[in-house]
C-alpha positions in Angstrom: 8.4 15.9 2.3 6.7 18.4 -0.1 2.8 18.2 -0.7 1.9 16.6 -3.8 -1.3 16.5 -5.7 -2.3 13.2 -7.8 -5.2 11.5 -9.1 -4.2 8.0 -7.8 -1.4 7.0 -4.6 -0.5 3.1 -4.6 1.2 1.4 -1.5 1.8 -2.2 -0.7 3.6 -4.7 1.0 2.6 -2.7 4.7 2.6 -6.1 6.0 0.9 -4.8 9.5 1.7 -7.1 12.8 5.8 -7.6 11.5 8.4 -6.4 13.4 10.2 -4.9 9.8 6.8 -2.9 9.5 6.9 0.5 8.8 3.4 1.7 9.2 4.3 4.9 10.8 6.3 6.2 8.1 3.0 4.9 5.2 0.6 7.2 7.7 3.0 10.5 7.4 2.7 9.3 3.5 -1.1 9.2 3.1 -1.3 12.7 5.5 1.0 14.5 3.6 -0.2 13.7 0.0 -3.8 14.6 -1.6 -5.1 12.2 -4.1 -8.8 11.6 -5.3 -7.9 7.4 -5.2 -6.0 5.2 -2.8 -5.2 1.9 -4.1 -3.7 -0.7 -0.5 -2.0 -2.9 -3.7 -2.2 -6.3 -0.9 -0.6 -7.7 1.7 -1.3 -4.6 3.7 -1.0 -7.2 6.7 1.8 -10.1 7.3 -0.8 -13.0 8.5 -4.0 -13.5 9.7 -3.2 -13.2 13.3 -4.6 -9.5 14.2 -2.7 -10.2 17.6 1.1 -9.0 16.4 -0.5 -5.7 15.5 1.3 -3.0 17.6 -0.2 0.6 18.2 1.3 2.4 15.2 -0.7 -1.0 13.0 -3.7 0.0 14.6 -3.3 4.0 14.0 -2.7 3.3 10.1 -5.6 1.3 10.0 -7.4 4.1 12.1 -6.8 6.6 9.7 -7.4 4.5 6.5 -11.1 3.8 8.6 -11.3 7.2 8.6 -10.5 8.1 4.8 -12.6 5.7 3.6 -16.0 8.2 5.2 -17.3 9.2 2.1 -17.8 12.5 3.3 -13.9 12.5 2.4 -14.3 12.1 -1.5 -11.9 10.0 -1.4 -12.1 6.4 -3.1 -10.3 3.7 -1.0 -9.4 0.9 -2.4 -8.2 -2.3 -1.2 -6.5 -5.3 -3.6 -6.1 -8.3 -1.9 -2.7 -9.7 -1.9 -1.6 -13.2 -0.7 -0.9 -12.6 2.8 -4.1 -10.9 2.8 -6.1 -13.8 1.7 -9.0 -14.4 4.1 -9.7 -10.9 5.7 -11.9 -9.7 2.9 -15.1 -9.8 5.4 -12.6 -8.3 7.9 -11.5 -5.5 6.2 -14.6 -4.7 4.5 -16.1 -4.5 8.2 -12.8 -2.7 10.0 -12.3 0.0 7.7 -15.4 0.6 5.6 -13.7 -0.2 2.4 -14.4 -2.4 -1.1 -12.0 -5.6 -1.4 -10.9 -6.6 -4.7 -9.1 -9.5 -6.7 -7.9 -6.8 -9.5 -9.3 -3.3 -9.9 -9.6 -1.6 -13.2 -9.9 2.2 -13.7 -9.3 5.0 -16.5 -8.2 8.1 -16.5 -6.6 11.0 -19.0 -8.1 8.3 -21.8 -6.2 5.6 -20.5 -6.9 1.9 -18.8 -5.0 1.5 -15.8 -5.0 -2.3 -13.5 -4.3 -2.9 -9.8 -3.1 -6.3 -9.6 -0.8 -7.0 -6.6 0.9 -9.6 -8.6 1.0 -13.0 -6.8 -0.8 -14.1 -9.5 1.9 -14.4 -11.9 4.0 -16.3 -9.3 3.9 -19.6 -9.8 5.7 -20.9 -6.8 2.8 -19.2 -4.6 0.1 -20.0 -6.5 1.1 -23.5 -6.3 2.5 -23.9 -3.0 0.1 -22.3 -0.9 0.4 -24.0 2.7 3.9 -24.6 2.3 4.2 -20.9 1.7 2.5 -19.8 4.5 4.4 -21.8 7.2 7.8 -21.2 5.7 7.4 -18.1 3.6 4.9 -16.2 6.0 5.8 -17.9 9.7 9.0 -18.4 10.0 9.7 -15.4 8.4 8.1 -13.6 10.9 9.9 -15.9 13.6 12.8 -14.8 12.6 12.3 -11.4 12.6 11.8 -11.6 16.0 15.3 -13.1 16.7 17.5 -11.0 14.7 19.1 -7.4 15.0 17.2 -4.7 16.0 18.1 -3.8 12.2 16.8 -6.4 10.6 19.8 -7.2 8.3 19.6 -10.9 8.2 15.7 -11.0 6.9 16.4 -7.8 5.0 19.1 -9.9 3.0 16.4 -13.2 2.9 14.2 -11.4 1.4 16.0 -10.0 -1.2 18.0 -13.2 -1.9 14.6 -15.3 -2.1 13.7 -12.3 -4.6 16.2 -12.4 -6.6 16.9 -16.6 -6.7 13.1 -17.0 -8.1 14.0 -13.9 -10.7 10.7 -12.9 -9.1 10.6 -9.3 -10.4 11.1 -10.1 -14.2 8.4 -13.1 -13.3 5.9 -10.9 -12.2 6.7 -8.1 -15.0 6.5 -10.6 -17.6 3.2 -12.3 -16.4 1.7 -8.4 -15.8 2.5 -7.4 -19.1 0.6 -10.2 -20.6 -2.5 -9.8 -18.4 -2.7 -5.9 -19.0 -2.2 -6.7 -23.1 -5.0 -9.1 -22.6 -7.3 -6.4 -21.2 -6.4 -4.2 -23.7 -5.0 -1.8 -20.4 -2.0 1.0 -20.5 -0.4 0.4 -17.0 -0.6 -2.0 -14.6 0.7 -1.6 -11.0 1.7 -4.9 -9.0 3.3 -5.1 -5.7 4.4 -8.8 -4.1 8.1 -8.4 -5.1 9.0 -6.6 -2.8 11.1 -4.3 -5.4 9.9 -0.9 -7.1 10.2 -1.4 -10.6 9.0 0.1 -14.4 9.3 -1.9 -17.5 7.5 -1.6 -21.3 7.1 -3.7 -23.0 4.9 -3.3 -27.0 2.8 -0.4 -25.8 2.2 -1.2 -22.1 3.6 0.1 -18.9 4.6 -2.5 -15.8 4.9 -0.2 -12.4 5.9 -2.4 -9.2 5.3 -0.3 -6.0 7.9 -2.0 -3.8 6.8 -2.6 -0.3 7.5 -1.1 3.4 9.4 -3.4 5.2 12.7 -2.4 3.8 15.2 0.0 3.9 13.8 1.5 0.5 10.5 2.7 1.3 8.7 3.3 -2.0 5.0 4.2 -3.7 3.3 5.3 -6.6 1.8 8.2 -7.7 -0.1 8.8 -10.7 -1.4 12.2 -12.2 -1.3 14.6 -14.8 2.6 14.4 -15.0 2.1 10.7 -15.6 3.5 7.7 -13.5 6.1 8.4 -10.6 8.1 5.8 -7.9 8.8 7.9 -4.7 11.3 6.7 -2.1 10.5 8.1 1.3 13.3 9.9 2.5 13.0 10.3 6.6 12.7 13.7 7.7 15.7 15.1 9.8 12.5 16.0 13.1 10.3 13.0 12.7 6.7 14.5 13.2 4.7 12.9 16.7 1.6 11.3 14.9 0.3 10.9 18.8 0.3 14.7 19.3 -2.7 17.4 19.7 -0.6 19.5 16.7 -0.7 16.1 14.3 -3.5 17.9 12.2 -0.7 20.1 10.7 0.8 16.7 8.8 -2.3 16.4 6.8 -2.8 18.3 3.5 -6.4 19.6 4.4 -5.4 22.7 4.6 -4.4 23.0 0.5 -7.1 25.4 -0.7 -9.6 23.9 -3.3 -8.2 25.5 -6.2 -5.0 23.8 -6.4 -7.2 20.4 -6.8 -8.3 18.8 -9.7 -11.5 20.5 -11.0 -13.3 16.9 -10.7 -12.3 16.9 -6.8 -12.7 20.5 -6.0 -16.5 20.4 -7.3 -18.7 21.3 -4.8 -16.1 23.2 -2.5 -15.4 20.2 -0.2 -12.2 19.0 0.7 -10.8 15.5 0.4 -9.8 15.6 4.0 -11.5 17.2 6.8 -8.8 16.8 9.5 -5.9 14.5 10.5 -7.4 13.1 13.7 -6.9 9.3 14.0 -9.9 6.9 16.0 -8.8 5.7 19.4 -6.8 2.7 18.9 -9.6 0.4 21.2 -11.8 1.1 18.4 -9.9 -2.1 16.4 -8.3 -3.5 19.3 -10.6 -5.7 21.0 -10.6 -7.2 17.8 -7.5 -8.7 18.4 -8.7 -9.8 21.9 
């Protein structure tokens, strides 16, 4: 994966502590990019039970913790998604980092809001318990029993997707909101499905999440609006290793920065070094 250089990167849909997880894969993401803004668009974790976290949960977390120092000049932001409701105290305490119901910004002239989109889905809003134990639960139950491949939730959750129309739901509902505010673009996760539609002046992104197949994220910069797939590299990089410094972009000189981030002469990063994992983990104790 080539180094990039964007104003904003949004991810979403980690869903930390599920078995169809794939934190590892978001870390090598965040080290190989530079970006002045990270926007967690929700549900960066499955439940509320911190206990299913495995190691590489805890490591993504670690090095979000560690992004978030503002010695990094780096602004991290985190939108609250629907499996995330409840862990605003949480996650304001376990990784230094703002919480918020929608988050508006501008840039190149332009408003731009961070939504993660549950909002526009009527069968969660209104359902809430029943979602939890059958939409949250037992889908996490039964990723447990199935293949090591997860086809048979793979497929649930893209026929559940597609039997609520979910994706032109949330477009639809996005559109509105970000013509309401007057805003340019607005980025939602919760579908589960990367996605652009316009619709009378207005851009709808959809970041797609990380417990699928199709790994996909948001980048937005000078060249305007991108959806990357992650494409697994042929030698997967050891995160765990003394040489892991080498995946993160800190090396990029200053100059090939935005002015507004190379002010100063300090890099975003500093190194790629993650916290030990028993930093978080006695949390989950």
């Amino acid at each position: 994966m080539a180094i990039s250089v964007c104003d904003t990167l949004i991810l979403s849909d980690l869903h930390l502590g599920a078995d169809m997880s794939h934190a590892r894969e978001a870390l090598r993401v965040l080290q190989e990019n530079r970006y002045r803004r990270l926007i967690l668009l929700g549900d960066i974790f499955a439940d509320l039970n911190f206990g299913r976290l495995k190691k590489e949960h805890w490591k993504f977390l670690g090095y979000i913790r560690k992004l978030s120092n503002p010695k990094r000049h780096v602004e991290v932001v985190w939108v609250e998604g629907n499996h995330d409701h409840g862990l605003t105290e949480i996650m304001s305490h376990l990784v230094g980092m703002r919480v918020y119901q929608e988050y508006q910004w501008n840039y190149l002239g332009l408003r731009h809001i961070a939504v993660h989109g549950h909002q526009f889905d009527r069968f969660v809003v209104k359902n809430v318990r029943l979602n939890y134990w059958f939409g949250t639960l037992l889908y996490l139950q039964l990723q447990k029993l199935d293949s090591k491949k997860k086809v048979l939730t793979r497929f649930l959750d893209r026929l559940g997707t597609r039997w609520q129309r979910l994706s032109e739901k949330v477009a639809y509902g996005a559109l509105a909101h970000a013509r309401h505010h007057d805003a340019a673009r607005i980025f939602c996760g919760h579908t589960h499905s990367a996605l652009h539609r316009s619709s009378e002046g207005c851009d709808y992104y959809n970041s797609g999440a990380w417990i699928d197949e199709r790994l996909t994220y948001i980048t937005v910069g000078e060249a305007g609006v991108q959806i990357h797939e992650y494409v697994q590299p042929a030698e997967p990089a050891n995160v765990d290793s003394p040489n892991a410094d080498s995946l993160n972009p800190g090396s990029v000189g200053a100059d090939t920065l935005p002015e507004d981030a190379a002010s100063g002469g300090q890099s975003w990063y500093e190194d790629g070094e993650l916290v030990e994992d028993g930093e978080y983990q006695n949390i989950a104790s």
